[in-house]
N, C-alpha and C positions, 0 to 999 in steps of 0.2 A: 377089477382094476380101479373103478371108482368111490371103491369102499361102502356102496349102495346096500343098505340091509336086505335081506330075505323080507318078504308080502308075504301076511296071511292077516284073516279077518280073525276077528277078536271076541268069540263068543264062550258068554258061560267061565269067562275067566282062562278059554283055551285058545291056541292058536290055533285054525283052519284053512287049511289050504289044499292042492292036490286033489286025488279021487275024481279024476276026469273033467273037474269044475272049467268051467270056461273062465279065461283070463286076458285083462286088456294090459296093454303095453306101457308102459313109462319112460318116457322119451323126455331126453334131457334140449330141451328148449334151446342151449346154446349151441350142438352142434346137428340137432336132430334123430343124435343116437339111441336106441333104446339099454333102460340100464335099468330095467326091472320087467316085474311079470306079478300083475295082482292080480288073487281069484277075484270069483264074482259070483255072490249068492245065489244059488236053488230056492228053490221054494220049500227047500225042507231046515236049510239054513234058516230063514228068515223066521220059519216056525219056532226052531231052535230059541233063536233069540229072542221073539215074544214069549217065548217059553221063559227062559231067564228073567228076560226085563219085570217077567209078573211076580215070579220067586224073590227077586230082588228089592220091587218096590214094599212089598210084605216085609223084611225086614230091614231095609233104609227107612224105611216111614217110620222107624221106631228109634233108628237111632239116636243121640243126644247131641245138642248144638256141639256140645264138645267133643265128640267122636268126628263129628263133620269138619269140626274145620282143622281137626288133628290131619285126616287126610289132605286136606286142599293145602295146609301150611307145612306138611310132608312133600306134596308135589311139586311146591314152590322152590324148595331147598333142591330136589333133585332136580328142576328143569333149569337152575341156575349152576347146578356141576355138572350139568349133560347138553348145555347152552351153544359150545362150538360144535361140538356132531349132530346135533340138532338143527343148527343155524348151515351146514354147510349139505345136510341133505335136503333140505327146503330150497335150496340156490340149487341144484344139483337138476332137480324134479321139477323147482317151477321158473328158476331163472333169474328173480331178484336179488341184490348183489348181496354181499356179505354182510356187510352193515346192517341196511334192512333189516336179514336175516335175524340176526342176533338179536335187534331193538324187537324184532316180533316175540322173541322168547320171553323180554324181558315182559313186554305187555301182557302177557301170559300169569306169570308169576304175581305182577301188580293186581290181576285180577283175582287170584287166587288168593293173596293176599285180604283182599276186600273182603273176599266173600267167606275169608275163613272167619272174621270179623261181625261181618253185617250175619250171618248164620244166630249167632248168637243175640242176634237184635228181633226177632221177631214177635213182635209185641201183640198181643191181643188190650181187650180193654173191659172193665165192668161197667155198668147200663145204670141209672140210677133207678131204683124204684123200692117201691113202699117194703115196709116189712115183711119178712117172711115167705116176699118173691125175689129172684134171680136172674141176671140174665147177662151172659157173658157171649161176645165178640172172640171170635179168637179164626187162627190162618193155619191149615191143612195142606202137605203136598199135594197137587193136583193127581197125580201118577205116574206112567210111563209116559217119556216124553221120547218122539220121533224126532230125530234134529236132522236136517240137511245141510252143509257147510261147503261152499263154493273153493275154489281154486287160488284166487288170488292171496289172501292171506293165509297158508297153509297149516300155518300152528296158530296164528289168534283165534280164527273163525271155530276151529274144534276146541280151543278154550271156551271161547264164549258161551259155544252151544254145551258143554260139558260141566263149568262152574258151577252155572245157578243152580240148575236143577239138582244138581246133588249137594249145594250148600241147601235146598228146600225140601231135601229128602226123599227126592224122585228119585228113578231110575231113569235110565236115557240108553236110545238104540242111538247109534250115531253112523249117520249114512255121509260118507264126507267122500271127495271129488278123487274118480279112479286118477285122475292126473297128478293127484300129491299122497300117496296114501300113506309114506312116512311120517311125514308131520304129524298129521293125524295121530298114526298108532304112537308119534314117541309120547306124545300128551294125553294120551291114554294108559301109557303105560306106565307114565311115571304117579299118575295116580292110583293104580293099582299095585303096583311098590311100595306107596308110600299107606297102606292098608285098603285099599278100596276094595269089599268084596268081588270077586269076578261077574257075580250074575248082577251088579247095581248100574253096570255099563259094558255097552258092547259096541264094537265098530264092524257093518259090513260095507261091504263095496258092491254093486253091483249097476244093472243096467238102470237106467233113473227109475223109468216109467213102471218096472216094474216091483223094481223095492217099495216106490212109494204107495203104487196102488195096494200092494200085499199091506205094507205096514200100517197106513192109515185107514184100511179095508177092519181091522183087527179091532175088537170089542177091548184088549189089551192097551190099547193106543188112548192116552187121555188128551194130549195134549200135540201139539205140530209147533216145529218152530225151526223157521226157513230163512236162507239167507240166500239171494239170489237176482235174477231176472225177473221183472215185473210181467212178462208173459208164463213164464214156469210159476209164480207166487198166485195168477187168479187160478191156474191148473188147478195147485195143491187146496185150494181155497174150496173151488169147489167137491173135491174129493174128502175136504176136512167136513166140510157141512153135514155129509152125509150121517156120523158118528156125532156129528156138536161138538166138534175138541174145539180147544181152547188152540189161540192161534198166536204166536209172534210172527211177523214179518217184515224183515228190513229189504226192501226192498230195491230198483233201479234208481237212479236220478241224473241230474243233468247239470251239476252246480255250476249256477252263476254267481258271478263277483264283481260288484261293482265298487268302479275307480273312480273315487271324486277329486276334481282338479287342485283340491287343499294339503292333499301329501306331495311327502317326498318321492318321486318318481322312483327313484333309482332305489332308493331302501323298499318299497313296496315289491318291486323287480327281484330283490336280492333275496325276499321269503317267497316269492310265490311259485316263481320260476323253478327252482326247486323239487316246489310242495307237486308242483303240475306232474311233475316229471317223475317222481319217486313209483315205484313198482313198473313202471314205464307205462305210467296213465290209468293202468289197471284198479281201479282203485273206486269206490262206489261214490265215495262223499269230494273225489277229484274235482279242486275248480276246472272247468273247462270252456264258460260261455263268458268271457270276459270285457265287460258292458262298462267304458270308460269316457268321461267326461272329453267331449269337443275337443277343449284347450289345451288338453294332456294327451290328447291322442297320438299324434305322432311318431313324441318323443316316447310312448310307452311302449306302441305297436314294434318300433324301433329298435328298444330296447330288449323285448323279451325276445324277439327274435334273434340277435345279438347272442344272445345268452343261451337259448334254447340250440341253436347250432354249436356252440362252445361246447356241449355235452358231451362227453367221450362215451358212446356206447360199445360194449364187452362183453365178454364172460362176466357172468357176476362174481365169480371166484377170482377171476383178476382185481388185483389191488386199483389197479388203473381206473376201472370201470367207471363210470358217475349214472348209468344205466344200464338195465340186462336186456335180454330177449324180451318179446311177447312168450306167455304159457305154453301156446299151443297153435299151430297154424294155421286157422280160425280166425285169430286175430288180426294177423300183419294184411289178409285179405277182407276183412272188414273195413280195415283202416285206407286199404286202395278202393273200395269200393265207395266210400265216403264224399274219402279226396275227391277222387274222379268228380264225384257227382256236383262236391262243392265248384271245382273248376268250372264245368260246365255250364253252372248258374252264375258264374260270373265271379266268383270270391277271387283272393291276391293268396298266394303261397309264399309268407314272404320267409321263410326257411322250411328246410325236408320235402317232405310230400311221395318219400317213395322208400324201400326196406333200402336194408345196407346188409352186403357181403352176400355169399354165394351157397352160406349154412347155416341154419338156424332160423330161427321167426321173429330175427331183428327188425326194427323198424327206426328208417331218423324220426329224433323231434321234430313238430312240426310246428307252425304256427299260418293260419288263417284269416285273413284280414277282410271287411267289407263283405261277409256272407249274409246272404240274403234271407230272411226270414223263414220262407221254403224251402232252402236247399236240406237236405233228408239231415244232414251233421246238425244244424240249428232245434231238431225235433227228434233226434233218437240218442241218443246215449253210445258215444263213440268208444268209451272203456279204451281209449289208449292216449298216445304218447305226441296227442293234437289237443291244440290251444286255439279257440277261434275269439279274435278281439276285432272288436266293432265299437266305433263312434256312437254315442248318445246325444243326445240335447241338453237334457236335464233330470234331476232329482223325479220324478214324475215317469217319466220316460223308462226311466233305466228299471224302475219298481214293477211297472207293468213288463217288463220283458221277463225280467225275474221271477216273476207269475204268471205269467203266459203259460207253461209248460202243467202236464198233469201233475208232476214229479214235485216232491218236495223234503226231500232228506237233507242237503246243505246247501246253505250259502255263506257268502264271503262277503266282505264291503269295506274298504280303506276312505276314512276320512277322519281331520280332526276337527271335526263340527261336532260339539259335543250332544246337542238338540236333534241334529241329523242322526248321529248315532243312535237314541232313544228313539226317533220318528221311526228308524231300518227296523230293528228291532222288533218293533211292532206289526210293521207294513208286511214282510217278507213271508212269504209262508214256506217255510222249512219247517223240519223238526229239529233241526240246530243250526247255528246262526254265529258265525265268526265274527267278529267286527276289530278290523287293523291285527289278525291272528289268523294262522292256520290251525291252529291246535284246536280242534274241536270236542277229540274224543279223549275222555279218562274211566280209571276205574272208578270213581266214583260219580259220573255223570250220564243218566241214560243218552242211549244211544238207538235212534229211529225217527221216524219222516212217517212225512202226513202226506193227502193225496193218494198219488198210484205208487208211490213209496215204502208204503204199506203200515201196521199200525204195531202199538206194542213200543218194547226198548228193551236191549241190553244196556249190562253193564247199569252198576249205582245199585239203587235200594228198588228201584223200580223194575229192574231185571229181576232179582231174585224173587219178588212179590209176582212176576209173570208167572209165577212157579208155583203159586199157591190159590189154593180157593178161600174164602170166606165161610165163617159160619155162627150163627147165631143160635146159641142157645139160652131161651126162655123156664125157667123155673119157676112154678108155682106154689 
């Protein structure tokens, strides 16, 4: 009835499903109905697919820049005329509204784009020396790469994890979140349409702890690259060590944004409020700790809440909507568990602070005011559809809060001080750094955080290089 594809996992170029596999549910976030049923890998599956990923990377490591980015600028084409059934099973599976949806597809494509481009860029270099020696620099796929891909963005995060490595000539197992596994398989599949051998990529699903332990267990496995929770990212860390792979990891954060008393209030309100609220908070690089100038307070705390109530939350498939569900019901109870605690310590609720309606794992926007530096929301990573703004003193003040946290994947900062902006710049420790902008992320600018954020980057030149070893060869 709701036009939900058939699940199965994606190996060796076959579908796999059935033959008694155990299978977890997919439950549509708006009304809490379930509208699918994806297997979940055995331990013979998973053999299967290092079995593949090995036959695979033996010949993708040979193929030629222009074989590579034939597929990725093949996938491109097809995820932009399979862009609305792709964008409406994403909203379906994980809740976010239409729009989103689609703008995820497109991010998809841009990447793809990039990398069918940057493939073709891979430069080595020659060594100067004396006559009749040699010695050339040059960059190798790494191997089989293990990717793990979280829930919130359902078709970017299995782009991500899927571009580089096959514009670098890996292979890639792709373990992506049993709560979206359409997304997943359509941007798999449109690569594989668009010529990708079946054994150069495979998607299974299965229980975490035991995909990853099998997968990263695997002499097969060269490489790890996770996207996720900063508690699940030291797990996988330690499990990587054991093999020496080679690691990406974007991991948790906590982004602060600080408001200096020289903008305009209301145009600041009019991007961020928004930016806060899109996926319904769900979002890693979400400003959320909002560190604002004395003089402006007020009128700002005021403001976003103003605004953040205004929100019509829905179906995402309703035209109406300006917010969907939470993913999974997990959520909406993290976000009372927060609240509460925020309350408790004394913080102002000054809009939301509780779900809405009587189905689904909606939650109102909320907004936060006066929270205290201990209350558990100021130090954990809320991943929802809450904003906490608090009063600063000054330029000094607001920096050290901003790095207070272990966390440092983004932050934000509105002012037109043009010296301040260079000082933020500087001082803030993120791995990417807004200043009077929400746009932080492109296809061609890495993407990753320092800290317990974790290390590495997608996306840019510097993704696809994660994808590659180094090698030096001397001739005498």
């Amino acid at each position: 009835m709701t036009g939900y594809p058939a699940l199965a996992m994606m190996i060796d170029g076959h579908a796999v499903s059935g033959g008694g596999r155990r299978t977890h549910a997919v439950v549509n976030p708006a009304n809490g109905e379930v509208i699918g049923q994806v297997p979940l890998a055995d331990p013979a599956d998973l053999d299967d697919a290092l079995a593949a990923a090995e036959r695979g990377f033996a010949r993708w490591r040979k193929s030629s820049a222009a074989e590579r980015a034939a597929v990725l600028e093949g996938a491109a084409r097809l995820l932009l005329e399979r862009q609305e059934a792709i964008a409406r099973n994403a909203t379906l599976e994980q809740g976010k509204t239409l729009p989103e949806a689609r703008i995820e597809v497109l991010m998809v494509v841009g990447l793809f784009r990039f990398y069918a481009g940057e493939c073709q860029r891979i430069y080595g270099r020659t060594l100067v020396r004396p006559e009749g020696q040699r010695a050339t620099v040059t960059h190798a796929p790494v191997g089989p790469v293990a990717a793990f891909a979280p829930w919130n963005f359902p078709i970017g995060n299995p782009g991500r994890k899927l571009g580089a490595p096959i514009a670098a000539g890996c292979s890639v197992i792709l373990k992506s979140a049993e709560e979206t596994p359409a997304s997943a398989l359509a941007v798999l599949q449109a690569l594989h349409d668009a010529g990708l051998p079946g054994d150069v990529a495979q998607a299974v699903f299965g229980v975490p702890d035991e995909v990853s332990r099998h997968l990263l267990g695997s002499p097969v496995i060269r490489k790890l690259s996770f996207t996720g929770s900063t508690v699940v990212g030291k797990h996988l860390l330690r499990l990587a060590s054991e093999n020496m792979l080679r690691t990406t990891m974007e991991l948790g954060g906590h982004g602060p944004v600080l408001v200096f008393g020289d903008v305009d209030v209301d145009r600041v309100l009019d991007t961020v409020v928004p930016h806060k609220l899109r996926n319904a908070g769900q979002v890693c690089v979400s400003p959320t700790r909002f560190l604002v100038e004395e003089r402006v307070f007020d009128r700002f705390a005021a403001g976003f809440a103003a605004r953040a109530g205004a929100f019509r939350v829905g179906d995402g498939l309703d035209p109406e909507s300006r917010m969907g569900p939470m993913a999974n019901p997990r959520r909406p109870e993290a976000m009372e568990r927060l609240i509460a605690n925020a309350r408790d310590t004394g913080a102002d609720v000054l809009t939301g602070g509780e779900r809405v309606g009587n189905q689904g794992f909606f939650h109102a926007p909320t907004v936060l005011a006066n929270v205290p530096e201990h209350a558990a929301i100021m130090n954990e990573e809320p991943f929802g559809p809450v904003a906490i703004v608090n009063a600063m003193a000054d330029e000094a003040a607001m920096i050290a809060e901003a790095n207070r946290l272990p966390y440092g994947l983004a932050a934000y900062a509105w002012t037109d001080d043009a010296r301040r902006q260079r000082r933020l710049g500087a001082e803030i420790e993120a791995g990417m750094i807004g200043i009077n902008t929400t746009m932080i992320g492109a296809a061609d600018a890495p993407f990753g955080g320092v800290k317990w954020s974790g290390h590495g980057a997608e996306d840019g030149p510097e993704g696809l290089h994660a994808c590659l070893v180094t090698k030096t060869v001397h001739e005498g």
